[in-house]
C-alpha positions in Angstrom: -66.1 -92.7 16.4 -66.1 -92.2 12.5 -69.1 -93.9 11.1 -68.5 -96.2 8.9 -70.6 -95.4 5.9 -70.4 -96.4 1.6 -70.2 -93.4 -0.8 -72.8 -94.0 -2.8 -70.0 -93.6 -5.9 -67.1 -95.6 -4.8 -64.9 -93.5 -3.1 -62.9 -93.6 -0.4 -64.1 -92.2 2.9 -63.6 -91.9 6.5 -65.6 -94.7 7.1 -64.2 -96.8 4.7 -60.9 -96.3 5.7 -61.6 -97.0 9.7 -63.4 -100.0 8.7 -60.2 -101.5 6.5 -58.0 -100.3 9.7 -60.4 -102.5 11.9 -59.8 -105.5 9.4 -55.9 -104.6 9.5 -56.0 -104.7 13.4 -57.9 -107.8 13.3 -55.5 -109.8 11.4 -52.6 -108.1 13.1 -54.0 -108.5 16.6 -53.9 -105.2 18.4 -55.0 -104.9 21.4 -58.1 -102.6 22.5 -56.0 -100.4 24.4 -53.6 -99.9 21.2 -56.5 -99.7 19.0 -57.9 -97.0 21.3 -55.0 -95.0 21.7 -54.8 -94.9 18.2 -58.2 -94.1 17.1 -57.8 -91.3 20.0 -54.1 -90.2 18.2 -56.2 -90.1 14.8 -59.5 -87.8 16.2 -57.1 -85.0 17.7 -55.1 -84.9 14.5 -58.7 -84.7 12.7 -59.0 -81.6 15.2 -56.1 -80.6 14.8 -56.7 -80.0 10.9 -60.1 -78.7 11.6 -58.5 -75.7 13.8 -56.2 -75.6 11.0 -58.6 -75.2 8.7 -60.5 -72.6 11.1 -58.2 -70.3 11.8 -57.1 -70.0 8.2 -61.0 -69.4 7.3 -60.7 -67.1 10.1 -57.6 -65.2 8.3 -59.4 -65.4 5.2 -62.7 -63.9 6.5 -60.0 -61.0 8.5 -58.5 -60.5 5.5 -61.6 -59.6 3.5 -63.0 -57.7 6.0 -59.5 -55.4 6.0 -59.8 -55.2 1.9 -63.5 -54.2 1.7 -62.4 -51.3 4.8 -59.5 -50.9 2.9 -61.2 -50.7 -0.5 -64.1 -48.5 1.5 -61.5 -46.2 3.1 -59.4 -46.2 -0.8 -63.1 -45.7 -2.5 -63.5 -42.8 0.4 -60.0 -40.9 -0.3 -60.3 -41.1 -4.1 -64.2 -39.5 -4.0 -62.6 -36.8 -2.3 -59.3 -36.6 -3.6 -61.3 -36.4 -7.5 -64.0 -34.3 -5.9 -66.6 -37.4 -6.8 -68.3 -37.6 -3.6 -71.8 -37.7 -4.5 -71.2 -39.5 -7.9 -73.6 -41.8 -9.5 -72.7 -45.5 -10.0 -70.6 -45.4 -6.7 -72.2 -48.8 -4.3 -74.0 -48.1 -1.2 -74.7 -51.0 -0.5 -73.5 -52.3 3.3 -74.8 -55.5 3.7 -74.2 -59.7 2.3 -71.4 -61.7 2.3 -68.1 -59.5 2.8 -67.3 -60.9 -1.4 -70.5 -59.5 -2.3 -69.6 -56.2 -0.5 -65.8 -56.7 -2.0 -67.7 -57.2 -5.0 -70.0 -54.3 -5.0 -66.9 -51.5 -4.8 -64.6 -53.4 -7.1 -65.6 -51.9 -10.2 -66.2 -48.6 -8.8 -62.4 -48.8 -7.4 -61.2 -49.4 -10.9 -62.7 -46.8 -12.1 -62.0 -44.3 -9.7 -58.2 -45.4 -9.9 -58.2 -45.2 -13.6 -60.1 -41.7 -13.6 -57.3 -40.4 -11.2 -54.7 -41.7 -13.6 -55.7 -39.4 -16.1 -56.2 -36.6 -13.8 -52.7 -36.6 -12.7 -51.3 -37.0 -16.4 -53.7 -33.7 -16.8 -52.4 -32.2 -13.5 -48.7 -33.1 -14.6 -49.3 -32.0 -18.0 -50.9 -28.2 -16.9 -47.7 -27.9 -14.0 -45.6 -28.8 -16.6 -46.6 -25.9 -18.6 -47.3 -23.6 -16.2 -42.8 -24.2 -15.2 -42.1 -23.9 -18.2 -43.5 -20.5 -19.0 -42.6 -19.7 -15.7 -39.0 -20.8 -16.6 -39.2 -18.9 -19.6 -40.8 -15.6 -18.2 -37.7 -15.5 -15.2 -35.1 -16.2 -18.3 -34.5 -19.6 -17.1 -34.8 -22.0 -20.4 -33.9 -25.5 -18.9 -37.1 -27.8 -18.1 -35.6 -29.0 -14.6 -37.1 -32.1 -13.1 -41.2 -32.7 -13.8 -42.9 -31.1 -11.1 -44.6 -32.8 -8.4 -48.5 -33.7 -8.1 -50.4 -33.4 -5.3 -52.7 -36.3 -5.4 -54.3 -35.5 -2.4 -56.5 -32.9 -4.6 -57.2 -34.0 -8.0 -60.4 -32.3 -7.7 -61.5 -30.3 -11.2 -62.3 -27.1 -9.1 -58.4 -27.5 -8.7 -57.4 -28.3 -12.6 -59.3 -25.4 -13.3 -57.5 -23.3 -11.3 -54.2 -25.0 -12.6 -55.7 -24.1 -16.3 -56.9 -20.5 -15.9 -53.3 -20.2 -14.4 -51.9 -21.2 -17.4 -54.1 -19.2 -19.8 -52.9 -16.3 -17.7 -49.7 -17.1 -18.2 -49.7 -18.0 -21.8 -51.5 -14.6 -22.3 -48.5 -12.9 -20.6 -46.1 -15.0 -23.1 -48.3 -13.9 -25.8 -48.1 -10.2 -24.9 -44.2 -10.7 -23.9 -43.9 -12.3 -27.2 -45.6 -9.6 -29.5 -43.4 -7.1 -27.2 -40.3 -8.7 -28.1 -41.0 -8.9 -31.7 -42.0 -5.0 -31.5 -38.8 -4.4 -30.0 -36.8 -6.7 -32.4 -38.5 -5.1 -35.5 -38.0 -1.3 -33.8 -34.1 -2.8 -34.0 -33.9 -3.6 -37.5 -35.5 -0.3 -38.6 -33.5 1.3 -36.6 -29.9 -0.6 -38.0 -31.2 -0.3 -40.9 -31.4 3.7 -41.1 -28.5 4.3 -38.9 -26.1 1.6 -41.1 -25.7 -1.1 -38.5 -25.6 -4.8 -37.9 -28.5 -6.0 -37.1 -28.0 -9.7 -35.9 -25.1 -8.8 -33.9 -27.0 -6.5 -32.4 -29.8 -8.5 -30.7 -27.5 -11.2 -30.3 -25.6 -9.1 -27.7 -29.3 -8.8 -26.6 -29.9 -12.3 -26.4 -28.7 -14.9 -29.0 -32.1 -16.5 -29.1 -33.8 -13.3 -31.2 -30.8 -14.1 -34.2 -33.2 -15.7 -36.2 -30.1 -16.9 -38.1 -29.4 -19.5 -35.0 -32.3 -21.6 -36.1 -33.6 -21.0 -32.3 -37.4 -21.4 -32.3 -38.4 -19.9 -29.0 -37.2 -16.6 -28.3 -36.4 -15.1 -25.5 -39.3 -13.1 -23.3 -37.4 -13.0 -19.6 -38.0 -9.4 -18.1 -34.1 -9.1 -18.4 -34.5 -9.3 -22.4 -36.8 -6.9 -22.3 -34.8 -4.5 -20.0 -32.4 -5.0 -22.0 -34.1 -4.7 -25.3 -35.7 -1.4 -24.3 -32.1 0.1 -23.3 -30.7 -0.8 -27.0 -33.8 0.7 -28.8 -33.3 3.9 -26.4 -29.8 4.0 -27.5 -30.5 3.6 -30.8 -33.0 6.2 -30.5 -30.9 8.4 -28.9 -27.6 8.0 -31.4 -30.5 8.4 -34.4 -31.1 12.2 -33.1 -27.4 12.9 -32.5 -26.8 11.5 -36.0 -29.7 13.4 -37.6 -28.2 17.0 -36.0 -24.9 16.2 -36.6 -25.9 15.5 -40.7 -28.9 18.4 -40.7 -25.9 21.2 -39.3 -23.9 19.7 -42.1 -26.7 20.0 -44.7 -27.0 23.5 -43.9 -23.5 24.1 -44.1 -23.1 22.8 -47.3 -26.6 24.5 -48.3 -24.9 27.7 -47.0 -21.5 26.6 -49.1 -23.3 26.0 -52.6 -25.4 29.4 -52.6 -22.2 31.2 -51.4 -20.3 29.6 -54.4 -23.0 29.4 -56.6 -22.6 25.7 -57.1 -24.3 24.1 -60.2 -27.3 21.9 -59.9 -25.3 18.5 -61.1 -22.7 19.1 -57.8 -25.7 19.7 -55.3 -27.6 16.4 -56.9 -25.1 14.3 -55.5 -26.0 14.9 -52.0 -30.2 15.0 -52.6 -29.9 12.3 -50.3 -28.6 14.4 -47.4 -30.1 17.8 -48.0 -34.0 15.7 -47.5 -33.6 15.4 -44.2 -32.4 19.1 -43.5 -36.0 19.7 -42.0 -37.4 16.1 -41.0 -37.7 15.2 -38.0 -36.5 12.4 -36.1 -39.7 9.8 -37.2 -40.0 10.9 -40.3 -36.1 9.4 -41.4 -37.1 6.2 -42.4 -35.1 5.0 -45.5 -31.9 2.8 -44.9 -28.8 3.7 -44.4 -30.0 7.7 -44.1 -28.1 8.3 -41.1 -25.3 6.0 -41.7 -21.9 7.0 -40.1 -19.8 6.8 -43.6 -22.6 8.9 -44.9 -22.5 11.5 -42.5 -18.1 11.6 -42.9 -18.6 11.6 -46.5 -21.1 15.1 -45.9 -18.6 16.4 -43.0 -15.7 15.6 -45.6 -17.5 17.4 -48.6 -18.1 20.6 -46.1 -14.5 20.6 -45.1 -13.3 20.5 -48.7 -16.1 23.7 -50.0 -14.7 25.0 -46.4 -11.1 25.4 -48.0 -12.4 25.9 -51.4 -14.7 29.0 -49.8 -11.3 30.4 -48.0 -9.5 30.5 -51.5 -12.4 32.6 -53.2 -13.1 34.4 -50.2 -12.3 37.8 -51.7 -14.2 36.5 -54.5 -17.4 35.8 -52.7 -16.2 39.5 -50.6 -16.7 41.4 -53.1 -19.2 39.5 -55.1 -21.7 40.4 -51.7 -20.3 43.7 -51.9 -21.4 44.2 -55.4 -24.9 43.2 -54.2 -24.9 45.8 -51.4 -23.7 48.2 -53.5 -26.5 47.9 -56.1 -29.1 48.3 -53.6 -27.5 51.5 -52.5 -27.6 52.8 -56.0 -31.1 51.7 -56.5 -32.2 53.7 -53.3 -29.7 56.3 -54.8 -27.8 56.7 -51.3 -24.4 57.5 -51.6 -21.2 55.7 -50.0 -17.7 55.3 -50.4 -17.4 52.1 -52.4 -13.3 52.3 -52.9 -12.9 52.6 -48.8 -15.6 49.8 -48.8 -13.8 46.9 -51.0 -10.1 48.6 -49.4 -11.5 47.6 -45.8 -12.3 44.1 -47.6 -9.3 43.3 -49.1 -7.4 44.8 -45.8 -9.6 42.2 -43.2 -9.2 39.5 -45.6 -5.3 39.5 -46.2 -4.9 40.2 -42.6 -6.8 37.1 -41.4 -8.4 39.2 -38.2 -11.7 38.1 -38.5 -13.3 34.9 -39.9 -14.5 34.8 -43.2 -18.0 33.0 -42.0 -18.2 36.2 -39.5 -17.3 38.6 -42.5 -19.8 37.3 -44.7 -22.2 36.8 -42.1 -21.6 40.6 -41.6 -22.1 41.5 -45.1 -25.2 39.7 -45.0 -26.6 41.7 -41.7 -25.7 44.9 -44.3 -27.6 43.6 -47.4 -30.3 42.9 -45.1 -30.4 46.2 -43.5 -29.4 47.9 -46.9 -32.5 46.3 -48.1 -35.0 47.2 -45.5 -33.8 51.0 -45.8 -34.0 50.9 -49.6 -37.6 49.7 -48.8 -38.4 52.4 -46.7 -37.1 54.7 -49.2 -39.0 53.4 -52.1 -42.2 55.8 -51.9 -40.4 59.1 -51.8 -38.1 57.6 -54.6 -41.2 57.0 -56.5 -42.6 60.6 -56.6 -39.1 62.0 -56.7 -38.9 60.0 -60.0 -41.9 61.3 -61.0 -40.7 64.9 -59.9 -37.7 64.5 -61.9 -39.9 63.3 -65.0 -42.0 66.5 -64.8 -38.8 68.7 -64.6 -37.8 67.0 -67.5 -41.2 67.6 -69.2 -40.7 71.1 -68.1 -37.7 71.9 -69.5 -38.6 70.3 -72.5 -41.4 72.7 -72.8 -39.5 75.4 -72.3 -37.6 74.5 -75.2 -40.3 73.9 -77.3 -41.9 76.9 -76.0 -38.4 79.0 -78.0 -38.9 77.1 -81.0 -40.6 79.8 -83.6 -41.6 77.0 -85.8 -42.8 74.8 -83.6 -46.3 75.7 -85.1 -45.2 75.0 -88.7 -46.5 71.9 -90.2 -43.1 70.0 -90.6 -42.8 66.3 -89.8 -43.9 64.9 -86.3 -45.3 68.7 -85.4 -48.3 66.9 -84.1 -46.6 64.5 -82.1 -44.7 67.4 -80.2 -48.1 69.2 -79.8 -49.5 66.6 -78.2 -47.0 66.3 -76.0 -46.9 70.1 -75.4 -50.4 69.4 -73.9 -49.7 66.7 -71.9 -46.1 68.2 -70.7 -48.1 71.5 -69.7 -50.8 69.4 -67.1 -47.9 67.9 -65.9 -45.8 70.8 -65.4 -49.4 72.4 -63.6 -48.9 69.2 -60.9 -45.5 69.8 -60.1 -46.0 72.8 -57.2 -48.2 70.3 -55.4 -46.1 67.2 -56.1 -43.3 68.9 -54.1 -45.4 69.9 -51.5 -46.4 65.9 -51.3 -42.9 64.8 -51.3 -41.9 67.8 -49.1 -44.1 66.4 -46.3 -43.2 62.4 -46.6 -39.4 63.5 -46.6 -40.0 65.2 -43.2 -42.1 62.4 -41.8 -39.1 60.2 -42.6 -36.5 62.4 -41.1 -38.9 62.7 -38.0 -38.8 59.0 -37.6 -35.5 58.2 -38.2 -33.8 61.1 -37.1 -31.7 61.3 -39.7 -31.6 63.0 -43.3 -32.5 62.0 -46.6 -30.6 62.1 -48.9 -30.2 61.7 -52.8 -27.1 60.7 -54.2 -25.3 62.3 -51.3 -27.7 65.4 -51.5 -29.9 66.4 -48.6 -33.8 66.0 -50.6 -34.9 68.8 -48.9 -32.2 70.8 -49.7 -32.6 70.1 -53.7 -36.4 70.8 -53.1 -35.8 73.8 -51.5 -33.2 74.8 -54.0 -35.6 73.9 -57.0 -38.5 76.1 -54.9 -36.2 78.9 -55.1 -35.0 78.5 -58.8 -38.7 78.0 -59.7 -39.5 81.5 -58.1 -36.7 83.3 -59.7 -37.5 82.3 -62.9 -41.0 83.3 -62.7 -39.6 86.3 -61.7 -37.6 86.4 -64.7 -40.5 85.8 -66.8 -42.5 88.9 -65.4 -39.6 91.2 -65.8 -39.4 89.9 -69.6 -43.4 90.3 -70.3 -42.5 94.1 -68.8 -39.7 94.8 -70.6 -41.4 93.2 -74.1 -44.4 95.5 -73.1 -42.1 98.6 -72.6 -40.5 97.7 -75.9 -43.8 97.4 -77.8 -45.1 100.7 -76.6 -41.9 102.5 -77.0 -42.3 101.3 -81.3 -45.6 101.8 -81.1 -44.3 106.0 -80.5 -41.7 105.6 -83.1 -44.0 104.7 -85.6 -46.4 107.2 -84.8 -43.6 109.9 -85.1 -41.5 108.7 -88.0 -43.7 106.2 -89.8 -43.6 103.0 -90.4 -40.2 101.5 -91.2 -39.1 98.2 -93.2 -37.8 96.0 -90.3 -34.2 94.1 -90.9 -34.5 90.6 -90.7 -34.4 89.1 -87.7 -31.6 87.3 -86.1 -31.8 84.5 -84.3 -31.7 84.6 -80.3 -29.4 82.1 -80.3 -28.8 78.2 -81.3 -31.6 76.8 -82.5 -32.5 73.4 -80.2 -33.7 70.5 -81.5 -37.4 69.3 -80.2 -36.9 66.5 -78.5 -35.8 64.1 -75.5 -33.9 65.6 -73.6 -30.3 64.4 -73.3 -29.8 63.9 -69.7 -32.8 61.2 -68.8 -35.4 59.5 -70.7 -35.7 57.0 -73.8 -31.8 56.9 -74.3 -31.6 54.9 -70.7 -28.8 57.0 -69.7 -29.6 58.0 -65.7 -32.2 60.5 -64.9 -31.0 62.9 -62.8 -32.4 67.0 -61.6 -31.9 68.7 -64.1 -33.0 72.4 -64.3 -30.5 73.4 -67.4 -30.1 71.7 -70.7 -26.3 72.0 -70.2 -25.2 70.4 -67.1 -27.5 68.0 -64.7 -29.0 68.5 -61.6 -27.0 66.6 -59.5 -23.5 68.4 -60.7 -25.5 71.7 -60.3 -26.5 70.2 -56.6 -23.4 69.7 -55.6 -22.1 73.0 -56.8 -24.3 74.8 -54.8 -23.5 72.5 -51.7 -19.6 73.8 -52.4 -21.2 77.6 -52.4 -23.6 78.5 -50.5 -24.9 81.2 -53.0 -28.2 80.2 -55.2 -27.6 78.7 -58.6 -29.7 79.9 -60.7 -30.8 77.2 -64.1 -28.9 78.5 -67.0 -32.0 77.3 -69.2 -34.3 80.0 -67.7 -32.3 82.4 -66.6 -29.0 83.0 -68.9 -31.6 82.4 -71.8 -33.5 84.9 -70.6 -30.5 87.5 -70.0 -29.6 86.4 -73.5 -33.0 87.6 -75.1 -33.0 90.5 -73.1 -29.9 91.6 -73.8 -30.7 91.6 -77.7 -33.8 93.2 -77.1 -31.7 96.3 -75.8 -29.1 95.8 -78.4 -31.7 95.2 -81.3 -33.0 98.1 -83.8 -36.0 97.7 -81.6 -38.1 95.7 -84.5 -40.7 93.9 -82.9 -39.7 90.9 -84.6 -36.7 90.2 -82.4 -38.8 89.7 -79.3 -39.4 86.2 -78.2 -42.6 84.7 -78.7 -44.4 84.6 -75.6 -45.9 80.8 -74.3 -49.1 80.0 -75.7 
């Protein structure tokens, strides 16, 4: 039964409530059998609110035990998802009341969960990167859906690898980046040398290296670089053909000018072509060097001296010709210059041969012409100096004749002087020959041919010159004898008849002029043998190559005749003799 007892405040209670049921039963009359079935009907529904009450205490206590294993198992898995295990702060604590344990790991929970809230936004944030480099690196631009986290290892063993991933990566973009821009920049210097657009060309690479666009990230996919790489190579690769193509052009109009003798102000015009005649391929650098009008404008210019060269080709024929002709006569060999320009005029009117190959033919000769003048220049030295002493030599012979060469008229000291000099020189000349004698066979020996001067074999004139030399001494001994016979024979007249007045004397013959000699020597006419004051040696030369027979020097020898002949024909006086050489 439900006692009845007072709250001490005032307030209704079990007791108080049973005891005004009592008084309600009283006045109403229940039996004790109703009032006991009714007190019985009012405990089991008190039981009934107790089990109630139970059970749900029950759930309740459940409940909380399933949370703090829940919260234990959560706090477990986020430890080891964040790599947190052995953190400090975490609770250990496993016993009291299951909201004391609850409690206890709360706090930690929250900040567990919160610390792997930020770890994924970090984990998203490095994955996020890491695609989109990817993205960029296989030439795929669009972001795609954010990628997935695994939240079953937030760990920071694992962020870090996520991160040096990333560095990796960015490095890569860095060094893609720097590569592209090499390329790009390899590009435009290229364009800008060869005359070409440079934006359309790396847009056809890949429109996001047109900085034009306004596109901020460029392009670093291994197909841009491919593709970058080909278009430099190309570039490359059309810059040499361009440079040969222009350099064969420069030449050819180098070639054109000097073989028209084109003035300075013409050849100005194209400085900027003939520069890179000898450059290499890396050293053409300015813009628009190699551009394609550029190089038409040089090939049209070559085309138009080309035509201009064909009209003055006899011109510029015989203008070489002229050249190889000069050498000749400097190295004084002989050649038929008529046949020469005829065989010219006849190749050029009859278009058989092309006038680059005919000038480039008369080149090979100047060349060749020059080379044999050059070998030919130290016997043509000493027979200069041969010719000079003959020269001297007959000179002296002429002064030699003169009877008042002693006299003391005006410039006789000038002529004496010379005298002496002329007379050492004339000493030199026996071994001067024999010099020049010995180089000219060498040379013959070595080329197997002859030299000759002016069309004369050298040997020949020195052998010829040997021979006149001898007979003129000759000459001169049989004078001296005949002036010694002459002397003694009026050395026995005057012992037999006396001493006679002697006529005057006559002259020998015209009297000559001391001087330079006519035929070589301060009057620059051409100095050529001469052994006789009348004609030169090289008509006397050739003389004797038409007859064989000796030509003897009418200086010496018909001179000499002369005097003698007026010795025999004289009164016999000694002063018609000639004066013998001092």
């Amino acid at each position: 039964m439900v006692t009845d007892a007072k709250n001490p405040l005032g307030e209704t209670t079990c007791g108080s409530l049973l005891q005004k049921l009592q008084e309600i039963w009283d006045e109403v009359g229940e039996s004790d059998e109703q009032r006991d079935r009714m007190l019985l009907q009012l405990e089991q529904e008190c039981l009934d609110v107790y089990k109630r009450k139970v059970e749900l205490a029950a759930k309740s206590r459940a409940q909380l035990l399933q949370a703090l294993s829940d919260g234990r198992v959560e706090l477990s898995t986020l430890q080891s998802a964040l790599g947190e295990k052995n953190s400090v702060g975490f609770p250990e604590k496993t016993s009291g009341t299951i909201k004391e344990q609850l409690a206890a790991i709360a706090p930690a929970l929250e900040q567990l969960w919160k610390q792997k809230e930020e770890r994924v936004t970090q984990f998203a944030d490095v994955q996020s990167q890491i695609q989109k480099i990817c993205g960029e690196i296989a030439g795929n631009l669009s972001l795609g859906e954010t990628p997935a986290v695994d939240e079953s290892d937030l760990s920071l063993k694992k962020l870090d690898e996520y991160q040096s991933q990333l560095q990796d990566l960015q490095k890569e973009k860095s060094d893609r980046l720097q590569q592209v821009l090499e390329y790009v920049s390899t590009v435009h210097d290229l364009c800008a040398v060869l005359g070409i657009d440079f934006y359309s060309t790396v847009t056809e690479v890949h429109p996001s290296l047109n900085d034009s666009t306004g596109v901020q990230s460029k392009s670093i996919s291994n197909d841009t670089l491919s593709r970058l790489d080909q278009t430099v190579l190309a570039l490359e690769e059309d810059k040499k053909q361009r440079l040969h193509k222009l350099q064969e052009s420069a030449a050819q109009l180098i070639d054109l000018w000097n073989l028209m003798d084109t003035p300075e102000e013409e050849r100005k015009l194209f400085d900027h072509v003939t520069c890179n005649i000898s450059a290499s391929v890396d050293e053409v650098t300015v813009p628009g060097a190699l551009a394609a009008d550029l190089i038409e404008q040089t090939e049209v210019e070559v085309e138009r001296l080309d035509q201009l060269k064909a009209s003055r080709m006899k011109e510029i024929a015989f203008k070489k010709q002229g050249e190889l002709e000069e050498i000749f006569a400097r190295a004084h060999i002989e050649i038929d210059t008529e046949a020469a320009r005829g065989k010219i005029m006849e190749l050029i009117d009859s278009g058989s041969v092309e006038p680059t190959e005919l000038l480039a033919d008369m080149d090979d000769q100047i060349a060749k012409a020059k080379d044999e003048a050059l070998s030919r220049k130290d016997i043509l030295d000493k027979v200069e100096k041969w010719m000079s002493a003959c020269e001297e030599e007959s000179w002296l012979e002429d002064y030699n004749r003169d009877e008042n060469r002693y006299n003391a008229s005006r410039g006789a000291h000038l002529n004496l002087k010379r005298a002496e000099k002329a007379r050492i020189l004339v000493n030199k000349i026996p071994a001067l020959v024999d010099s020049l004698v010995a180089k000219t066979r060498v040379w013959e020996e070595e080329r197997g041919i002859s030299f000759t001067y002016d069309g004369v074999p050298l040997l020949a004139m020195l052998d010829e010159y040997a021979m006149l030399r001898q007979e003129r001494e000759e000459e001169k001994r049989r004078l001296r004898d005949q002036k010694k016979i002459q002397e003694l024979q009026h050395t026995d007249q005057e012992s037999v008849f006396g001493s006679k007045p002697s006529p005057s004397p006559r002259p020998v013959g015209t009297k000559k002029v001391v001087g330079p000699r006519a035929n070589g020597g301060p009057n620059g006419t051409p100095r050529r043998l001469s052994l006789n004051a009348h004609q030169n040696g090289r008509s006397a030369v050739k003389d004797a190559k038409r007859d064989p027979r000796p030509v003897a020097p009418l200086n010496y020898v018909e001179l000499s005749k002369e005097d003698a002949a007026s010795h025999v024909s004289g009164t016999g006086s000694g002063s018609d003799l000639i004066p013998a050489s001092p």
